[in-house]
LOMARFI-255509 format. One record per residue (C-alpha): residue number from 1; residue in three letters; x, y, z. Coordinates in pm, whole numbers, plus 50000, padded with zeros to 5 digits. Example, Ala and Ser with C-alpha at 12.3 -4.5 7.8 and 13.67 -1.06 7.14 Angstrom:
BEGIN
+-----+--------+-------+-------+-------+
: num : residu :    c1 :    c2 :    c3 :
+-----+--------+-------+-------+-------+
:   1 :    ALA : 51230 : 49550 : 50780 :
:   2 :    SER : 51367 : 49894 : 50714 :
+-----+--------+-------+-------+-------+
This chain:
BEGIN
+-----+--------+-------+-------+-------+
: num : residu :    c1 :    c2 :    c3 :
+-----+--------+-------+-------+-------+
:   1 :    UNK : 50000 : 50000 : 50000 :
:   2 :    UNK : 50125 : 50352 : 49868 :
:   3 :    UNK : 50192 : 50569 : 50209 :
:   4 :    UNK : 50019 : 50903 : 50128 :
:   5 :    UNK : 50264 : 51229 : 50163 :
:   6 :    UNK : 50073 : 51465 : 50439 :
:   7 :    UNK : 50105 : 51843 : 50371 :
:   8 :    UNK : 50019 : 52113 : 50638 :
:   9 :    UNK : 49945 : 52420 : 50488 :
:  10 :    UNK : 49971 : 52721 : 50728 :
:  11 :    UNK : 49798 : 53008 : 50552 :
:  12 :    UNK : 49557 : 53298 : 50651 :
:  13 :    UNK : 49412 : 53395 : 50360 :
:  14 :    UNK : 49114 : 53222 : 50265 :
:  15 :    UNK : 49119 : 53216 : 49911 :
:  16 :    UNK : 49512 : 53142 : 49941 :
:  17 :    UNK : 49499 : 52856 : 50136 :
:  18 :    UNK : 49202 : 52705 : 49956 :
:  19 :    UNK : 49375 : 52730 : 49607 :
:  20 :    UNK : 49671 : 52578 : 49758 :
:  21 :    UNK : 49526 : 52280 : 49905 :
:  22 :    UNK : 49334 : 52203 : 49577 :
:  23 :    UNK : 49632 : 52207 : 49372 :
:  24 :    UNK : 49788 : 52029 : 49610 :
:  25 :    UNK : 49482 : 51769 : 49666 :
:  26 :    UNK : 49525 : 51698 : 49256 :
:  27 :    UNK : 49810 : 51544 : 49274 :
:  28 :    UNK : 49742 : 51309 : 49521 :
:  29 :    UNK : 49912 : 51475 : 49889 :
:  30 :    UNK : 49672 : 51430 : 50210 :
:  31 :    UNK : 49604 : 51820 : 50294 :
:  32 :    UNK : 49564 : 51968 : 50628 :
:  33 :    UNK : 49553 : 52340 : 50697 :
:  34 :    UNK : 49572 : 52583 : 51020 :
:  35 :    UNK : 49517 : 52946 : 51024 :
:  36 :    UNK : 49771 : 53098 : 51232 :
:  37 :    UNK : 50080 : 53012 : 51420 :
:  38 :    UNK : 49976 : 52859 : 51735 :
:  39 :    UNK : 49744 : 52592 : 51573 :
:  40 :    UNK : 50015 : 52515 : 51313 :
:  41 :    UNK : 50264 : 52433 : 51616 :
:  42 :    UNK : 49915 : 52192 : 51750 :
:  43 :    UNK : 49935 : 52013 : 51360 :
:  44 :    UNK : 50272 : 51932 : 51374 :
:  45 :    UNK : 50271 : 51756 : 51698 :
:  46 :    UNK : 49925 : 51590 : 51656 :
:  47 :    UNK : 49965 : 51511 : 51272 :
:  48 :    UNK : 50350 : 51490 : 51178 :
:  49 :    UNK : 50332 : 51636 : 50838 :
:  50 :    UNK : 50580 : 51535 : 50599 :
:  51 :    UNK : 50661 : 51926 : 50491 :
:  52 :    UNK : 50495 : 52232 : 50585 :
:  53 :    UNK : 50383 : 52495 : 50353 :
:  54 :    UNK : 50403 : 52846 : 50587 :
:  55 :    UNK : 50340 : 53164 : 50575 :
:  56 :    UNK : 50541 : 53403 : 50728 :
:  57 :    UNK : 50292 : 53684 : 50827 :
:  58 :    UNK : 50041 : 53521 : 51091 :
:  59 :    UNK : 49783 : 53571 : 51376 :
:  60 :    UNK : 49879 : 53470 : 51724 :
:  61 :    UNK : 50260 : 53281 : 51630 :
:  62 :    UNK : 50488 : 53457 : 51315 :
:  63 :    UNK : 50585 : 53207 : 51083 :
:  64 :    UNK : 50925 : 53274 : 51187 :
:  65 :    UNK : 50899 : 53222 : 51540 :
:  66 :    UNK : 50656 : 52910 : 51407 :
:  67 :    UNK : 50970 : 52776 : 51206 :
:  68 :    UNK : 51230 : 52819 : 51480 :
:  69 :    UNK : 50991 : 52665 : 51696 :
:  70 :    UNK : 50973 : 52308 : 51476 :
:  71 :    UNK : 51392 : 52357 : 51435 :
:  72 :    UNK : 51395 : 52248 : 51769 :
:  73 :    UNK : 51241 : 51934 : 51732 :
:  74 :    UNK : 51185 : 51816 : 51408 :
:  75 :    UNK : 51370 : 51792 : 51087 :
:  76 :    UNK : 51026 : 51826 : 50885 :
:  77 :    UNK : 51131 : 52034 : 50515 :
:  78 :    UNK : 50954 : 52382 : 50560 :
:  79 :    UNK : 50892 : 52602 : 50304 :
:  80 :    UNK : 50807 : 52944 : 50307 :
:  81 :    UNK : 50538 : 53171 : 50192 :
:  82 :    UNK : 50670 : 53528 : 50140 :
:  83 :    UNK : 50566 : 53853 : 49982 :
:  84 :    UNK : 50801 : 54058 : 49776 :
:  85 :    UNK : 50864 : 54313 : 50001 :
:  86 :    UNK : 50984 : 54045 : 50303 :
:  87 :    UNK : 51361 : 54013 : 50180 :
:  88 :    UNK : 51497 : 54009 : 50515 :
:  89 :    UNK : 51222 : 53802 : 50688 :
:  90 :    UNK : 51295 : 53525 : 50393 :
:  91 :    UNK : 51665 : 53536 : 50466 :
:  92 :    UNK : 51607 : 53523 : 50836 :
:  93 :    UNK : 51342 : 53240 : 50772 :
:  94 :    UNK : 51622 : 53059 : 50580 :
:  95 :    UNK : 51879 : 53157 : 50866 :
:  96 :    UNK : 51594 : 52973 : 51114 :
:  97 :    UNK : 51631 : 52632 : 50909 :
:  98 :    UNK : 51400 : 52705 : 50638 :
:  99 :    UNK : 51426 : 52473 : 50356 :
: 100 :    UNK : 51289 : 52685 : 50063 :
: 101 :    UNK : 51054 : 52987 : 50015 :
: 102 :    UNK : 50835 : 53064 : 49741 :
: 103 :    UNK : 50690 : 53457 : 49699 :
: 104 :    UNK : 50335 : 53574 : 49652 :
: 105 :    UNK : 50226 : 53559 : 49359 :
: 106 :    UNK : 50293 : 53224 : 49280 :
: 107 :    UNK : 50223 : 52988 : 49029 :
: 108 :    UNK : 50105 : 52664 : 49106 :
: 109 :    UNK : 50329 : 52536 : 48851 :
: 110 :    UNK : 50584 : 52685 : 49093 :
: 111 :    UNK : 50495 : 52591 : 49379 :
: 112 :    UNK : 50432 : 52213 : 49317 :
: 113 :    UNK : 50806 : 52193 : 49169 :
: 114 :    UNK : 50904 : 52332 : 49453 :
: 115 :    UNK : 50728 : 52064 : 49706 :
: 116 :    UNK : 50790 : 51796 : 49491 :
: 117 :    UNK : 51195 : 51894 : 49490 :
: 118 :    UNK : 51184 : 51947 : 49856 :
: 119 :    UNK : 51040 : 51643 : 49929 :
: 120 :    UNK : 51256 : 51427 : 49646 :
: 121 :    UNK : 51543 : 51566 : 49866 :
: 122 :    UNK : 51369 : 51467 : 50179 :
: 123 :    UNK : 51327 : 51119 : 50090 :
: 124 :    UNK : 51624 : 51052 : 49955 :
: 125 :    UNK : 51751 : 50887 : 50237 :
: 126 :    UNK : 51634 : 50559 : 50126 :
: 127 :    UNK : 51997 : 50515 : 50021 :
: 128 :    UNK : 52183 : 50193 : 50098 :
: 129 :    UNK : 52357 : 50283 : 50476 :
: 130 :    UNK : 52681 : 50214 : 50327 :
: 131 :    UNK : 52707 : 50577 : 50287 :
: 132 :    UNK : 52913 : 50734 : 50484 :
: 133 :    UNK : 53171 : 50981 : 50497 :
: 134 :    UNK : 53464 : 51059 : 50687 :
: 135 :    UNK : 53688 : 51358 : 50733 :
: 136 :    UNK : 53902 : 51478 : 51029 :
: 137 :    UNK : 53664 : 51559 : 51277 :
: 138 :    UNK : 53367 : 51554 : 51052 :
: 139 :    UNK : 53156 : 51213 : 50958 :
: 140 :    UNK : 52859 : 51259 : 50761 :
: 141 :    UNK : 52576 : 50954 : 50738 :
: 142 :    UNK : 52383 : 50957 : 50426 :
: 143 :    UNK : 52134 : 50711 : 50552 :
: 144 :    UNK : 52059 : 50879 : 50906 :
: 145 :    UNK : 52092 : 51220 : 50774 :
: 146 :    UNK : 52372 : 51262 : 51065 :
: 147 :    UNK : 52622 : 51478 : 51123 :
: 148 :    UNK : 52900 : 51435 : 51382 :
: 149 :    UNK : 53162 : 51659 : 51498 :
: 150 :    UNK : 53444 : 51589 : 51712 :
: 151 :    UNK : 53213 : 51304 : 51800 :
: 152 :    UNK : 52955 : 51578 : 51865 :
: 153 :    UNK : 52625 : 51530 : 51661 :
: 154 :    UNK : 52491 : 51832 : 51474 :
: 155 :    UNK : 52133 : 51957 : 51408 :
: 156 :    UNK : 52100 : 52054 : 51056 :
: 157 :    UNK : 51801 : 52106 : 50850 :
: 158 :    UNK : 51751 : 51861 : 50559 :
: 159 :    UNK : 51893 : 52124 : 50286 :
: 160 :    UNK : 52185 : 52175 : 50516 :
: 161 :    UNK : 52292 : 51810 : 50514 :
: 162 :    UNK : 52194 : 51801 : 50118 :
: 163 :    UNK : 52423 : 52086 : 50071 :
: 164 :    UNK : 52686 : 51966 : 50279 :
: 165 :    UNK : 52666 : 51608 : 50166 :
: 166 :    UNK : 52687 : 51717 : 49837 :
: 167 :    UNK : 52995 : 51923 : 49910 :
: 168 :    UNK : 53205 : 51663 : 50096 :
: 169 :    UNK : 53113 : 51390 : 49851 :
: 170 :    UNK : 53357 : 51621 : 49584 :
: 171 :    UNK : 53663 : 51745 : 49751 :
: 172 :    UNK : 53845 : 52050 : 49596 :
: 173 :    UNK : 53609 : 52053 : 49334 :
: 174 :    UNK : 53451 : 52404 : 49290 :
: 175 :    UNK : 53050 : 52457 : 49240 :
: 176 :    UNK : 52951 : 52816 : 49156 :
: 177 :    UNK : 52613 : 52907 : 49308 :
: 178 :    UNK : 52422 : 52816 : 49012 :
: 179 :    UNK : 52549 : 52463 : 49039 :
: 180 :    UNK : 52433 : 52394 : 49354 :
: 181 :    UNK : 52136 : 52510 : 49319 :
: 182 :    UNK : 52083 : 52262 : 49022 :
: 183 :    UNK : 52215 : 51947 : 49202 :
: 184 :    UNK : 52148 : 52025 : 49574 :
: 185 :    UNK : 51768 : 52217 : 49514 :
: 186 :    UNK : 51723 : 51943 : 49252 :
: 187 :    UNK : 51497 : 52161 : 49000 :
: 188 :    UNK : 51524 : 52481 : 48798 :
: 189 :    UNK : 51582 : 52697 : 49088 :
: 190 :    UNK : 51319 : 53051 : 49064 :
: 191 :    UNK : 51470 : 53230 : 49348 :
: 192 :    UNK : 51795 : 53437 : 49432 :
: 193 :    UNK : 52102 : 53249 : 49414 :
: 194 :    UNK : 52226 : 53418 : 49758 :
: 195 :    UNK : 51988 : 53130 : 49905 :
: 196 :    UNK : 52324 : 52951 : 49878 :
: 197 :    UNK : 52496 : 53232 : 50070 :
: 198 :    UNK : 52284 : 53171 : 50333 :
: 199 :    UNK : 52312 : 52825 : 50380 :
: 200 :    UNK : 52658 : 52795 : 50347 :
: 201 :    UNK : 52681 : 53072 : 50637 :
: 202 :    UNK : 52476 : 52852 : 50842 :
: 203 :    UNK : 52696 : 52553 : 50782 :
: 204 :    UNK : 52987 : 52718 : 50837 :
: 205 :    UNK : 52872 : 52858 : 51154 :
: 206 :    UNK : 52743 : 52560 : 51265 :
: 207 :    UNK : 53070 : 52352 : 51176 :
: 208 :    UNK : 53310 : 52641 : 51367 :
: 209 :    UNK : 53440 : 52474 : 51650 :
: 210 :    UNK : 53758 : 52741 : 51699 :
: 211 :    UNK : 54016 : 52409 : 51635 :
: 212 :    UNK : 54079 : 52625 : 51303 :
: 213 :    UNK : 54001 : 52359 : 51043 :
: 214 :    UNK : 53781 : 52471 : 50785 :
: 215 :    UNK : 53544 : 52233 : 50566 :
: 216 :    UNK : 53321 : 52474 : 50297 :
: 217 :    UNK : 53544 : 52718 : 50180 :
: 218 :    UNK : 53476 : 53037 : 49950 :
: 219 :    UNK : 53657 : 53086 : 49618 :
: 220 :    UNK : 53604 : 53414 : 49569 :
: 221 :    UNK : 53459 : 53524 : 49193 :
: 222 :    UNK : 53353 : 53140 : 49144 :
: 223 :    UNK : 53193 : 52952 : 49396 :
: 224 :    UNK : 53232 : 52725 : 49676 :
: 225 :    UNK : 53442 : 52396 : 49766 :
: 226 :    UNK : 53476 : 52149 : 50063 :
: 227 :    UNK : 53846 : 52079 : 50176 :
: 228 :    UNK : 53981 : 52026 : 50490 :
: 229 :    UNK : 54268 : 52285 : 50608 :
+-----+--------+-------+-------+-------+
């Protein structure tokens, strides 16, 4: 029996979240819906969505406090719901763990590329566990979608790991931002390519331990590249 893929889409706008959900409903994903942030926090604990569809300006809980919130816990791929004039919130939702964002108006085109890439990337840990990787200090598992540190396990969102994975599994070899947006995002990318900026600041905070070595590095006027200095 095919499992069915759950989607919670947290939306205030009627007419939004309605056209949403049926586009959604058409190809084949289990819909369920809250209205502002606090009952979006109830639908991930009661329902366990598989990816979560959220808008950033809502009643009661912000979607950004909403998203920082599920960080803590859960792993599940969020995507955001922006308007044009939120830059900074949509870089600070991305900053939070955000896997993605998509900004008003959309297509549904769009937006079901989108979910469908996200979750591609989600479930691609159905790899055999032989995959691992090791580096001084730094072991990445493919299969558990783990990171360890200095024996130290990190927290990563799943487009971290993707990113990171995809990194380490080419040393020295250089990716402009383009690139990795077309192997690690997995589709025809619509946004700003400083998404990769972003993450790669995240990582590289996240994999500073002050023992000076250095795992995603910058080359400056090209790209980026994973080596271990």
């Amino acid at each position: 029996m095919t499992r069915i893929t759950t989607i919670l889409v947290v939306e205030d706008e009627r007419l939004v979240q309605e056209l949403i959900s049926l586009y959604l409903e058409k190809e084949s994903f289990k819909v369920i819906t809250a209205w502002d942030g606090q009952e979006a926090l109830d639908r991930v604990r009661t329902s366990q969505p598989d990816l979560i569809l959220l808008d950033l300006m809502l009643p009661k809980i912000d979607g950004l406090s909403v998203c920082k919130e599920v960080r803590k816990t859960s792993s599940i791929p969020i995507i955001m719901l922006t308007s044009k004039g939120e830059e900074l919130d949509r870089v600070l939702g991305l900053e939070l763990g955000a896997d993605d964002y998509i900004t008003k108006p959309f297509s549904p085109k769009e937006m079901l590329a989108r979910v469908k890439a996200v979750l591609r990337r989600s479930a691609s840990n159905e790899q055999p566990s032989s995959n691992i990787l090791r580096y001084p200090g730094l072991t990445l598992d493919f299969d558990a979608h783990r990171v360890e540190l200095n024996g130290q396990e990190l927290q990563m969102s799943p487009k971290e790991f993707d990113l990171l994975w995809f990194l380490a599994k080419h040393p020295g070899r250089v990716f402009s931002r383009e690139k990795l947006l077309e192997n690690v995002w997995d589709y025809d990318y619509y946004g700003d390519p400083r998404t990769v900026d972003t993450h790669v600041k995240r990582l590289r905070e996240k994999l500073d331990t002050g023992s000076g070595l250095r795992y995603v590095k910058t080359v400056w006027g090209t790209g980026y590249k994973f080596e271990v200095s």
